[in-house]
N, C-alpha and C positions, 0 to 999 in steps of 0.2 A: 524377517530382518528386524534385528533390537534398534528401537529409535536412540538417536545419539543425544547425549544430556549435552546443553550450552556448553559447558567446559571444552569437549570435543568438539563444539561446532567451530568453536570459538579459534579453537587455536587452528584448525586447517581451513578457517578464511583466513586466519592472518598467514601464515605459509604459503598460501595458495599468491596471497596478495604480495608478501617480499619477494617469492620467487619471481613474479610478474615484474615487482620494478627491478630486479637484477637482471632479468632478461633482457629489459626494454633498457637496461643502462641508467639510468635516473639516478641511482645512488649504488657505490662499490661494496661501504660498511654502513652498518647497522650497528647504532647502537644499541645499550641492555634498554636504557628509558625506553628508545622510538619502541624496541619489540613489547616489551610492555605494555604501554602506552595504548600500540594498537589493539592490543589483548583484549583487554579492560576494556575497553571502546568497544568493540565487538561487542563483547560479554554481556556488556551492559546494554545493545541494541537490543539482541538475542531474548536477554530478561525482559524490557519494553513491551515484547511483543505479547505477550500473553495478557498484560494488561492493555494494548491496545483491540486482539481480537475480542476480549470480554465487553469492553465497548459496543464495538462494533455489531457483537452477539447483542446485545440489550436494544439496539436502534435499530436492527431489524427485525426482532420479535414486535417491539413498540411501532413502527410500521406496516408490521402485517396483521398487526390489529384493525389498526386506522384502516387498512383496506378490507379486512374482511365486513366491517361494518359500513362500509361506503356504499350510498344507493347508486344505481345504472345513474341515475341523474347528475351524478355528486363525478362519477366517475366520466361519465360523457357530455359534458354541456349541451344543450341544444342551440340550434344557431335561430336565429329569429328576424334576420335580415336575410332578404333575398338580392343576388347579385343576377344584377342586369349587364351581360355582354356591350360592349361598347367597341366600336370601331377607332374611336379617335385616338390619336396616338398624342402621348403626352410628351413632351420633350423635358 
């Protein structure tokens, strides 16, 4: 299955999305702006994305360093206080 370019994605959320508010009654007409409008908007979420997962990809490479070089200690604290049971009830 050919993956779809943003163009395509683009325009069958927005269809997907007027058909929804005709259904649900919200609005009868549509104008050229509004269909536009949400196009572009899409369009440009869709474009977003690719620089937001490159992010994302860099801050979890940069993360999985920091743990690969993490010692057991670094990773698990030791506790160094010992907890003595108590009966008393605190209010």
């Amino acid at each position: 299955m050919a993956e779809l370019g943003n163009e395509e994605v683009s325009a069958r959320i927005v269809q997907i999305y007027f058909k929804e508010i005709a259904r649900l009654g919200y609005k009868r007409t549509l104008t050229l702006d509004e269909t536009i409008n949400a196009y572009y908007y899409v369009l440009s979420k869709l474009g977003n994305k690719k620089v937001l997962l490159e992010e994302i990809k860099q801050k979890v490479i940069r993360d999985e360093r920091e743990l690969a070089s993490e010692t057991k200690e670094e990773a698990i604290p030791s506790v160094t206080e010992t907890f003595t049971p108590t009966t008393e009830i605190i209010k």
